[in-house]
C-alpha positions as CSV (number, residue, x, y, z in Angstrom):
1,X,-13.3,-5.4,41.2
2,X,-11.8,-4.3,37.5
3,X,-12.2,-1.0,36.8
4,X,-13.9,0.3,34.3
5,X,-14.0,3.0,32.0
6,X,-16.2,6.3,32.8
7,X,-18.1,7.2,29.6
8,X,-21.1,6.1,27.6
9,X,-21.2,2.5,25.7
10,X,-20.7,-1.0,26.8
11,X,-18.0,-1.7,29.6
12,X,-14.6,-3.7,28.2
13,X,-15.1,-7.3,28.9
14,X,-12.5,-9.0,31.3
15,X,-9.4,-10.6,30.3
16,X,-9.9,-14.2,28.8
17,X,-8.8,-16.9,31.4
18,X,-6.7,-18.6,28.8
19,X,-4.1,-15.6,28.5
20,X,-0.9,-16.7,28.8
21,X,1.4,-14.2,31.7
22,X,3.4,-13.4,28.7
23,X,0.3,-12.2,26.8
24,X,-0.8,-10.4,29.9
25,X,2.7,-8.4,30.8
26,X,2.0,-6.2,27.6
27,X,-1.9,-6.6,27.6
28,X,-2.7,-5.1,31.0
29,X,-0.4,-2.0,30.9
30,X,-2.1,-1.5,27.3
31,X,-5.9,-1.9,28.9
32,X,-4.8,0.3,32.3
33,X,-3.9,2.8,29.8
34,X,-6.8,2.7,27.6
35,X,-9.2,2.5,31.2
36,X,-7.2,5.8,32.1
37,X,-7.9,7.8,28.5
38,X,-11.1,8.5,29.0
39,X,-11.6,7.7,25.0
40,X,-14.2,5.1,23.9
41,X,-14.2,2.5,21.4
42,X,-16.5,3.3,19.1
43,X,-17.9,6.2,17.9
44,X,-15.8,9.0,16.3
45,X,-12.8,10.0,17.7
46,X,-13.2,7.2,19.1
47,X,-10.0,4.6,20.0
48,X,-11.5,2.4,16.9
49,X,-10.6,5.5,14.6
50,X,-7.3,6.2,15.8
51,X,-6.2,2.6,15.5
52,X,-8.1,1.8,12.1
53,X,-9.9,-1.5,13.7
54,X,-13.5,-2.4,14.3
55,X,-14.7,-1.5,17.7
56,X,-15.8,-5.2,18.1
57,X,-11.6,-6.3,16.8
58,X,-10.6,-3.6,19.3
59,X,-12.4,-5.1,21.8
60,X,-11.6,-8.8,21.4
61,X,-7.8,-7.2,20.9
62,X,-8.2,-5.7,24.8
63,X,-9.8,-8.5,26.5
64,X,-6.7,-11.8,24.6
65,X,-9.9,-13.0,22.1
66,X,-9.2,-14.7,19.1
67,X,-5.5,-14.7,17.0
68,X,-3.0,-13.2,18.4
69,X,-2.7,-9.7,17.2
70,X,-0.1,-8.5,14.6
71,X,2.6,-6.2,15.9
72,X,1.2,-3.3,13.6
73,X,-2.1,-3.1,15.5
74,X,-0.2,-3.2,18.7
75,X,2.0,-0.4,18.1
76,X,-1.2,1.9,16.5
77,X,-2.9,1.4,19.7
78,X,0.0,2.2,21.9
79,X,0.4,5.1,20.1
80,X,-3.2,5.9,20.1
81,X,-3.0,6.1,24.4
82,X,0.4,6.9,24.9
83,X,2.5,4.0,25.5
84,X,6.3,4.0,24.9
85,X,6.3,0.8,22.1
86,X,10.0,-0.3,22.5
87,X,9.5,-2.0,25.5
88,X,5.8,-2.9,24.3
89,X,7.2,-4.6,21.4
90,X,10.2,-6.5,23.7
91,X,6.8,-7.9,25.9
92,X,4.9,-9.0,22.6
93,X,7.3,-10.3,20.7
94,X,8.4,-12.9,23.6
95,X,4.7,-13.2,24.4
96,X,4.2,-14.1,20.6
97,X,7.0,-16.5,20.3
98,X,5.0,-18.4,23.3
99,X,1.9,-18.6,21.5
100,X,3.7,-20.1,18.4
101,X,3.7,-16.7,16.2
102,X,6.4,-16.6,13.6
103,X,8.4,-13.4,14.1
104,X,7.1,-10.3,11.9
């Protein structure tokens, strides 16, 4: 069973089925941090706030929705729960050159 976050608000969706195991060797570290932080989404103070995207962007970010997301917003939110981003950025960048993004 995923874990899930223990606070108020809706619970983090699962990751999509189409995410790639590059996409997923930087995603999942990123979400098991975020599950650990005790911080929410939304709201103020709030992980939204801290990374300077929408709770629902933040969300679709966290679960491999949609475009695949720009370094910049990747290296807010590993600041925002603590992750070293050097070897976040060495996962996303070769996760990104699989998905067809052109290097930032």
């Amino acid at each position: 069973m995923p874990r899930q976050p223990v606070r108020p608000g809706r619970k983090l969706g699962p990751i999509a089925p189409g995410v790639t195991s590059s996409h997923r060797a930087w995603l999942e570290p990123v979400r098991e941090k975020y599950l650990d932080s005790g911080v929410t989404l939304g709201g103020v103070g709030g992980l939204g706030d801290r990374v300077h995207l929408a709770t629902s962007k933040l969300s679709e970010l966290l679960r491999g929705v949609g475009l695949y997301p720009r370094w910049e917003s990747i290296h807010r939110l590993a600041e925002a729960v603590e992750l070293p981003s050097w070897p976040l950025h060495r996962l996303w960048r070769q996760a990104a050159l699989d998905a067809g993004k052109a290097p930032e």
